[in-house]
VEXSE-244774 format. One line per 2 residues: number of its first residue (from 1); their letters; for each residue x, y, z of C-alpha. Coordinates in steps of 0.05 Angstrom, whole numbers. Layout:
NUM> a> X,Y,Z; ...
This chain:
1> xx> -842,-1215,-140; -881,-1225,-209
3> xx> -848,-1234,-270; -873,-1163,-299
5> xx> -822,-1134,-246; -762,-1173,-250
7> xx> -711,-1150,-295; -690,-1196,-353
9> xx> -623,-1199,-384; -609,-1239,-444
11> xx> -531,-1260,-451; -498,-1280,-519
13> xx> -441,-1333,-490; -469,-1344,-423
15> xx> -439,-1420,-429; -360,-1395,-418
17> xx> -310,-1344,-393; -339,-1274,-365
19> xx> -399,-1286,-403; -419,-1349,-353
21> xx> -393,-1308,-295; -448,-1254,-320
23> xx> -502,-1304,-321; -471,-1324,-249
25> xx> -476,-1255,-220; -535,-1228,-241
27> xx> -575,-1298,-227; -557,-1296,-157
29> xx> -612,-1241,-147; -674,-1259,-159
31> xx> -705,-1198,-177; -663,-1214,-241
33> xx> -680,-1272,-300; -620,-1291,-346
35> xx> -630,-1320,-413; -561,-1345,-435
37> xx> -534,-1366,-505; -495,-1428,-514
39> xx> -474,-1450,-574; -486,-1520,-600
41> xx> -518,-1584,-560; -531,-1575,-481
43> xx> -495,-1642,-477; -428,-1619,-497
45> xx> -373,-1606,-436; -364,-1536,-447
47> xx> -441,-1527,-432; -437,-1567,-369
49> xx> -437,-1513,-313; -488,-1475,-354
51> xx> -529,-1531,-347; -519,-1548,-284
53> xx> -524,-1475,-261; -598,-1478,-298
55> xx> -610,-1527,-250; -599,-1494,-186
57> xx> -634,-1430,-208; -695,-1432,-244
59> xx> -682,-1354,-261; -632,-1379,-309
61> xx> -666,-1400,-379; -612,-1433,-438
63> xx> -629,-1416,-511; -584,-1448,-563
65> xx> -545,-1394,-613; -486,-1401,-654
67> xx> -470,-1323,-683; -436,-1349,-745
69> xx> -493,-1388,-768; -554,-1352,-810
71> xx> -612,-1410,-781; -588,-1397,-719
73> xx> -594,-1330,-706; -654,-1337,-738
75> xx> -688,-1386,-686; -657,-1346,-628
77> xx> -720,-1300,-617; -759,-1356,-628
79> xx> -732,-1393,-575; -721,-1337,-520
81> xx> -803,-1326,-526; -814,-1402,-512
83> xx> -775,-1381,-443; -823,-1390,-373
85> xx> -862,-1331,-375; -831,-1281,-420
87> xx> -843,-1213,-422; -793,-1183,-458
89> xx> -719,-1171,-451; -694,-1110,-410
91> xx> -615,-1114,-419; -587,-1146,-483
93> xx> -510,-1161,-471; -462,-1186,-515
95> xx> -407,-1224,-492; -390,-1271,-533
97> xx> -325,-1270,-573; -253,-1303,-600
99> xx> -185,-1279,-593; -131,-1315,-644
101> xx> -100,-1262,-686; -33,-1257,-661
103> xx> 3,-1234,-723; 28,-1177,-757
105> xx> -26,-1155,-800; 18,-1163,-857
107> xx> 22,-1228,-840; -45,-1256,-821
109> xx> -88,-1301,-859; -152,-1283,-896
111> xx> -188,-1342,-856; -171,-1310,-791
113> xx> -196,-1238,-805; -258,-1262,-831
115> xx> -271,-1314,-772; -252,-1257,-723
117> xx> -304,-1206,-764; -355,-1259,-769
119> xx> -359,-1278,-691; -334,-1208,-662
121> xx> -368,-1149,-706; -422,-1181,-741
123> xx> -449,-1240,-696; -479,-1195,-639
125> xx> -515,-1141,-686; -543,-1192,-730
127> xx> -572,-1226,-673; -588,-1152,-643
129> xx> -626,-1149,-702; -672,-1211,-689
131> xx> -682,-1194,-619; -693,-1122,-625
133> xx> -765,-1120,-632; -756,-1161,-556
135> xx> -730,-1105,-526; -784,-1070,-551
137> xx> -830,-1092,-506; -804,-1071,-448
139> xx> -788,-989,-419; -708,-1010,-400
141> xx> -680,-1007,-475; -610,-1019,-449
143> xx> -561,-1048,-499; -484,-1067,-477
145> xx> -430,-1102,-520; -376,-1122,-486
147> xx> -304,-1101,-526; -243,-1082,-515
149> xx> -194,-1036,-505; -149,-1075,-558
151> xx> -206,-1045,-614; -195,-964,-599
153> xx> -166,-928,-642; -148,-862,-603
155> xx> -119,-908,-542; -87,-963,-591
157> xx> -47,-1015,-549; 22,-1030,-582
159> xx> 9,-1109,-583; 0,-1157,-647
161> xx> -75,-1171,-645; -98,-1157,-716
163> xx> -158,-1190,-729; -176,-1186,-659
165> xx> -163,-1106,-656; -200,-1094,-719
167> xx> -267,-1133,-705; -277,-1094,-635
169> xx> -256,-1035,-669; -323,-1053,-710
171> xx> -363,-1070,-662; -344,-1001,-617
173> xx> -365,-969,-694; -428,-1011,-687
175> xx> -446,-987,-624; -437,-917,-625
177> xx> -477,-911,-697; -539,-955,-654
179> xx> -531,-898,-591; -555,-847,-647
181> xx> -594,-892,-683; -635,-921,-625
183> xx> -635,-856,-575; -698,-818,-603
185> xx> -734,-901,-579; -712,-895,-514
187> xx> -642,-942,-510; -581,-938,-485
189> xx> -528,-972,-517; -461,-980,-483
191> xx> -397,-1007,-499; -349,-1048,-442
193> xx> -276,-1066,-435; -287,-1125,-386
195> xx> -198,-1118,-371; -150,-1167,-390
197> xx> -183,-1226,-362; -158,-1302,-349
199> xx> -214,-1341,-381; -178,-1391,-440
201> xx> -178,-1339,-481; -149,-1286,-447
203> xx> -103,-1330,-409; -68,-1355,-487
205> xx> -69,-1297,-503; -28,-1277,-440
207> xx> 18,-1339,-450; 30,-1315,-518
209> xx> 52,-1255,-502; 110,-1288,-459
211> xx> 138,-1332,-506; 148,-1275,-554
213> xx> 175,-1226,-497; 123,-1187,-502
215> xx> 118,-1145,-443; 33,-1126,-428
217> xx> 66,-1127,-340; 35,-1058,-344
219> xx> -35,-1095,-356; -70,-1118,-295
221> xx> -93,-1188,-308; -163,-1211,-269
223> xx> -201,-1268,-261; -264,-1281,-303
225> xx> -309,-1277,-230; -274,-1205,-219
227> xx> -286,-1180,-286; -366,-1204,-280
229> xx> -374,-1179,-209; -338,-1106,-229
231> xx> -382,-1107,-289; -445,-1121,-260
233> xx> -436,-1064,-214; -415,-1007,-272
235> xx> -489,-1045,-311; -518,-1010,-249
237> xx> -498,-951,-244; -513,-931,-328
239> xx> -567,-880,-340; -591,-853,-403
241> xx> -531,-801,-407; -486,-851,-416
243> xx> -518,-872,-487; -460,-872,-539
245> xx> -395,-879,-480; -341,-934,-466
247> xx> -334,-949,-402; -275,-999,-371
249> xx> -298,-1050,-315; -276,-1007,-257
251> xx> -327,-951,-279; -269,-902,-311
253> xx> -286,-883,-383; -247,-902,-440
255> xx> -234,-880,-517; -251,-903,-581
Protein backbone atom coordinates (compact mmCIF):
# COMPACT_ATOMS: atom_id res chain seq x y z
CA UNK A 1 0.00 0.00 0.00
CA UNK A 2 1.67 3.54 -0.79
CA UNK A 3 1.84 6.14 1.53
CA UNK A 4 -0.75 8.46 -0.50
CA UNK A 5 -3.40 5.80 0.67
CA UNK A 6 -2.75 5.10 4.14
CA UNK A 7 -4.49 7.13 6.57
CA UNK A 8 -2.43 9.30 8.96
CA UNK A 9 -3.39 10.20 12.41
CA UNK A 10 -1.47 12.60 14.43
CA UNK A 11 -1.96 12.11 18.45
CA UNK A 12 -1.27 14.91 21.04
CA UNK A 13 -0.09 12.51 24.23
CA UNK A 14 0.50 9.38 22.39
CA UNK A 15 3.39 8.65 25.20
CA UNK A 16 0.66 7.77 28.21
CA UNK A 17 -2.77 6.67 29.31
CA UNK A 18 -5.58 6.28 26.46
CA UNK A 19 -3.64 8.44 24.33
CA UNK A 20 -0.71 5.55 23.97
CA UNK A 21 -3.42 2.97 23.78
CA UNK A 22 -4.67 5.14 20.62
CA UNK A 23 -1.33 5.14 19.07
CA UNK A 24 -1.52 1.20 20.03
CA UNK A 25 -4.75 0.54 18.25
CA UNK A 26 -4.70 2.30 15.33
CA UNK A 27 -0.80 1.24 14.57
CA UNK A 28 -1.71 -2.26 14.57
CA UNK A 29 -3.22 -1.73 10.98
CA UNK A 30 -1.13 -0.86 8.66
CA UNK A 31 -3.20 0.88 6.33
CA UNK A 32 -2.86 3.45 9.28
CA UNK A 33 0.50 5.84 10.18
CA UNK A 34 0.52 7.42 13.75
CA UNK A 35 2.48 10.42 14.56
CA UNK A 36 2.38 10.71 18.40
CA UNK A 37 3.28 13.66 20.75
CA UNK A 38 5.45 13.14 23.73
CA UNK A 39 6.40 15.65 25.78
CA UNK A 40 10.00 16.30 26.72
CA UNK A 41 13.29 13.93 25.98
CA UNK A 42 12.63 10.35 24.32
CA UNK A 43 14.95 9.19 27.09
CA UNK A 44 12.72 9.85 29.97
CA UNK A 45 10.68 6.58 31.56
CA UNK A 46 7.37 7.75 30.86
CA UNK A 47 8.35 7.75 27.01
CA UNK A 48 9.71 4.24 27.17
CA UNK A 49 6.90 2.08 25.63
CA UNK A 50 6.39 4.88 23.06
CA UNK A 51 9.71 4.29 22.12
CA UNK A 52 9.86 0.98 22.18
CA UNK A 53 6.49 0.67 20.40
CA UNK A 54 8.32 3.04 17.51
CA UNK A 55 10.45 0.29 17.29
CA UNK A 56 8.31 -2.53 16.50
CA UNK A 57 6.25 -0.54 14.02
CA UNK A 58 7.71 1.64 11.71
CA UNK A 59 4.04 3.14 11.12
CA UNK A 60 4.51 4.84 14.34
CA UNK A 61 6.60 8.27 13.96
CA UNK A 62 7.43 10.36 17.66
CA UNK A 63 7.43 14.16 17.39
CA UNK A 64 8.39 15.98 20.59
CA UNK A 65 5.47 18.67 21.99
CA UNK A 66 4.90 20.08 25.23
CA UNK A 67 1.22 22.15 24.89
CA UNK A 68 2.15 24.61 27.62
CA UNK A 69 5.21 25.80 25.96
CA UNK A 70 5.00 28.66 23.03
CA UNK A 71 8.59 27.13 21.12
CA UNK A 72 7.11 24.10 21.30
CA UNK A 73 4.08 24.20 19.69
CA UNK A 74 5.80 26.16 17.41
CA UNK A 75 8.32 23.39 16.16
CA UNK A 76 5.57 20.75 16.21
CA UNK A 77 4.59 21.22 12.41
CA UNK A 78 7.97 21.47 11.77
CA UNK A 79 8.81 18.31 13.07
CA UNK A 80 5.67 16.15 11.95
CA UNK A 81 6.82 17.22 8.12
CA UNK A 82 10.41 15.84 8.75
CA UNK A 83 8.22 12.41 9.39
CA UNK A 84 9.14 9.34 6.58
CA UNK A 85 7.21 10.31 3.82
CA UNK A 86 4.61 12.75 4.82
CA UNK A 87 1.74 13.66 3.12
CA UNK A 88 -0.35 15.30 5.28
CA UNK A 89 -2.38 14.50 8.32
CA UNK A 90 -5.93 12.97 7.93
CA UNK A 91 -7.21 12.70 11.67
CA UNK A 92 -5.87 15.23 14.21
CA UNK A 93 -6.75 13.88 17.88
CA UNK A 94 -6.25 15.40 21.00
CA UNK A 95 -5.71 13.44 23.88
CA UNK A 96 -3.66 14.79 25.96
CA UNK A 97 -4.73 16.25 29.35
CA UNK A 98 -4.38 16.65 33.48
CA UNK A 99 -6.88 15.99 36.05
CA UNK A 100 -5.95 17.65 39.73
CA UNK A 101 -8.70 20.00 40.67
CA UNK A 102 -10.36 18.28 43.38
CA UNK A 103 -11.74 21.25 45.28
CA UNK A 104 -14.58 23.27 45.79
CA UNK A 105 -14.26 26.00 43.43
CA UNK A 106 -14.39 28.29 46.23
CA UNK A 107 -11.62 26.79 47.31
CA UNK A 108 -9.18 26.11 44.60
CA UNK A 109 -6.03 27.83 43.83
CA UNK A 110 -5.39 30.33 41.03
CA UNK A 111 -2.23 28.05 40.00
CA UNK A 112 -4.46 25.13 39.48
CA UNK A 113 -7.15 26.72 37.24
CA UNK A 114 -4.70 28.27 35.11
CA UNK A 115 -2.48 25.00 34.80
CA UNK A 116 -5.71 23.06 34.09
CA UNK A 117 -6.81 25.93 31.28
CA UNK A 118 -3.38 26.07 29.99
CA UNK A 119 -2.93 22.13 29.27
CA UNK A 120 -6.76 21.24 28.81
CA UNK A 121 -8.54 24.24 26.72
CA UNK A 122 -5.81 26.05 25.22
CA UNK A 123 -2.87 23.49 24.57
CA UNK A 124 -4.74 21.42 21.78
CA UNK A 125 -6.18 24.51 19.70
CA UNK A 126 -3.02 26.36 19.82
CA UNK A 127 -1.28 23.48 18.45
CA UNK A 128 -4.55 22.90 16.10
CA UNK A 129 -3.59 26.11 14.99
CA UNK A 130 0.05 25.20 13.85
CA UNK A 131 -0.97 22.09 12.29
CA UNK A 132 -4.01 23.21 10.61
CA UNK A 133 -2.66 24.11 7.35
CA UNK A 134 -1.43 19.97 7.67
CA UNK A 135 -4.73 18.87 7.50
CA UNK A 136 -5.09 20.90 4.73
CA UNK A 137 -3.48 18.84 2.50
CA UNK A 138 -5.30 16.05 2.65
CA UNK A 139 -9.54 15.35 1.61
CA UNK A 140 -10.26 13.60 5.39
CA UNK A 141 -10.47 17.03 7.48
CA UNK A 142 -11.45 15.09 10.57
CA UNK A 143 -10.73 16.82 13.89
CA UNK A 144 -11.54 14.96 17.46
CA UNK A 145 -10.67 16.25 21.00
CA UNK A 146 -11.04 13.93 23.44
CA UNK A 147 -13.12 15.53 26.76
CA UNK A 148 -15.25 14.70 29.07
CA UNK A 149 -18.35 14.28 30.38
CA UNK A 150 -17.08 16.11 33.70
CA UNK A 151 -17.04 19.57 31.24
CA UNK A 152 -21.00 19.59 30.13
CA UNK A 153 -22.93 21.79 31.30
CA UNK A 154 -26.55 20.41 30.52
CA UNK A 155 -25.40 16.77 31.92
CA UNK A 156 -23.21 18.34 34.91
CA UNK A 157 -21.88 15.46 37.16
CA UNK A 158 -22.33 16.36 40.94
CA UNK A 159 -18.45 15.69 41.78
CA UNK A 160 -15.68 18.40 42.90
CA UNK A 161 -13.57 18.74 39.75
CA UNK A 162 -13.34 22.49 39.27
CA UNK A 163 -10.59 23.27 37.24
CA UNK A 164 -10.89 20.05 35.59
CA UNK A 165 -14.76 20.62 34.71
CA UNK A 166 -14.20 24.10 33.55
CA UNK A 167 -11.24 23.56 31.04
CA UNK A 168 -13.27 20.65 29.12
CA UNK A 169 -16.15 22.73 29.40
CA UNK A 170 -13.76 25.07 27.11
CA UNK A 171 -12.51 22.87 25.09
CA UNK A 172 -16.32 21.23 24.23
CA UNK A 173 -16.87 25.47 23.56
CA UNK A 174 -13.79 25.20 21.33
CA UNK A 175 -14.94 22.56 19.40
CA UNK A 176 -18.30 23.23 18.57
CA UNK A 177 -17.36 27.11 17.49
CA UNK A 178 -14.41 25.09 14.95
CA UNK A 179 -17.58 22.53 13.61
CA UNK A 180 -19.09 25.95 12.22
CA UNK A 181 -16.02 27.58 11.66
CA UNK A 182 -14.29 24.79 9.66
CA UNK A 183 -17.61 23.03 7.96
CA UNK A 184 -17.92 25.25 4.76
CA UNK A 185 -13.57 23.57 4.32
CA UNK A 186 -14.71 20.31 4.48
CA UNK A 187 -13.94 19.08 8.42
CA UNK A 188 -15.49 17.41 10.86
CA UNK A 189 -14.71 18.20 14.22
CA UNK A 190 -15.87 15.94 17.03
CA UNK A 191 -15.81 15.90 20.60
CA UNK A 192 -15.23 12.39 22.87
CA UNK A 193 -15.83 11.27 26.39
CA UNK A 194 -13.25 8.39 26.41
CA UNK A 195 -15.40 7.00 30.17
CA UNK A 196 -13.98 7.08 33.41
CA UNK A 197 -10.82 5.35 32.62
CA UNK A 198 -7.91 3.78 34.97
CA UNK A 199 -4.86 5.36 33.47
CA UNK A 200 -2.87 7.39 36.68
CA UNK A 201 -4.96 9.92 36.18
CA UNK A 202 -8.21 8.59 36.20
CA UNK A 203 -7.33 5.93 38.65
CA UNK A 204 -6.35 9.15 41.54
CA UNK A 205 -8.85 10.54 40.63
CA UNK A 206 -10.98 7.40 41.45
CA UNK A 207 -8.99 6.87 44.76
CA UNK A 208 -9.88 10.31 45.60
CA UNK A 209 -13.15 9.93 45.40
CA UNK A 210 -13.00 7.09 48.11
CA UNK A 211 -11.25 8.66 50.70
CA UNK A 212 -13.78 11.50 50.69
CA UNK A 213 -16.90 9.02 50.42
CA UNK A 214 -17.59 10.09 47.40
CA UNK A 215 -19.82 7.70 45.80
CA UNK A 216 -19.15 7.86 41.41
CA UNK A 217 -20.30 3.35 41.97
CA UNK A 218 -22.81 4.48 39.36
CA UNK A 219 -19.70 5.25 36.99
CA UNK A 220 -18.34 2.35 35.09
CA UNK A 221 -14.62 2.42 35.42
CA UNK A 222 -12.48 0.86 32.25
CA UNK A 223 -9.22 0.20 31.42
CA UNK A 224 -7.14 2.59 29.24
CA UNK A 225 -6.88 -0.53 26.32
CA UNK A 226 -10.92 -0.62 26.52
CA UNK A 227 -11.42 3.01 26.30
CA UNK A 228 -8.81 3.09 23.03
CA UNK A 229 -10.24 -0.04 21.43
CA UNK A 230 -14.13 1.41 21.99
CA UNK A 231 -12.88 4.64 20.67
CA UNK A 232 -11.19 3.58 17.71
CA UNK A 233 -14.30 1.88 16.63
CA UNK A 234 -16.88 5.12 17.22
CA UNK A 235 -13.49 7.17 14.97
CA UNK A 236 -14.91 4.76 12.33
CA UNK A 237 -18.02 4.96 12.14
CA UNK A 238 -18.10 9.37 12.06
CA UNK A 239 -19.30 10.87 8.84
CA UNK A 240 -19.67 14.39 7.98
CA UNK A 241 -23.19 14.62 9.85
CA UNK A 242 -21.71 14.20 12.85
CA UNK A 243 -19.68 17.67 12.59
CA UNK A 244 -20.48 19.71 15.80
CA UNK A 245 -21.80 16.28 18.19
CA UNK A 246 -20.42 14.64 21.46
CA UNK A 247 -20.30 11.31 21.35
CA UNK A 248 -19.35 8.83 24.54
CA UNK A 249 -16.91 5.82 23.79
CA UNK A 250 -19.72 3.28 23.37
CA UNK A 251 -21.13 5.31 20.31
CA UNK A 252 -24.27 6.89 22.45
CA UNK A 253 -24.33 10.71 22.13
CA UNK A 254 -23.86 12.94 24.90
CA UNK A 255 -24.62 16.78 25.95
CA UNK A 256 -22.84 19.77 26.27
Amino acid sequence: MSSSSKTTYFIIGGNRGIGFNLVKTLSASTCNVVIASARGSLSLPKNKQLEDLGKIRKNVHIVQLDVTEDESIDNVAGEIKETPSFQGIDIFIASSGISDSYYDVLKTPKSVWLEHYATNALGPILTLQKVYPLLLLKKTRKIFFISSVAGSITGFLPIHVSAYGQSKAALNYDAKALSFELKPEGFTVVTFHPGLVSTDMGQYGIDHFAEKNINVSSLEVITPEESASALVNVFGKVVPEDNGKFFNYDGSESVF
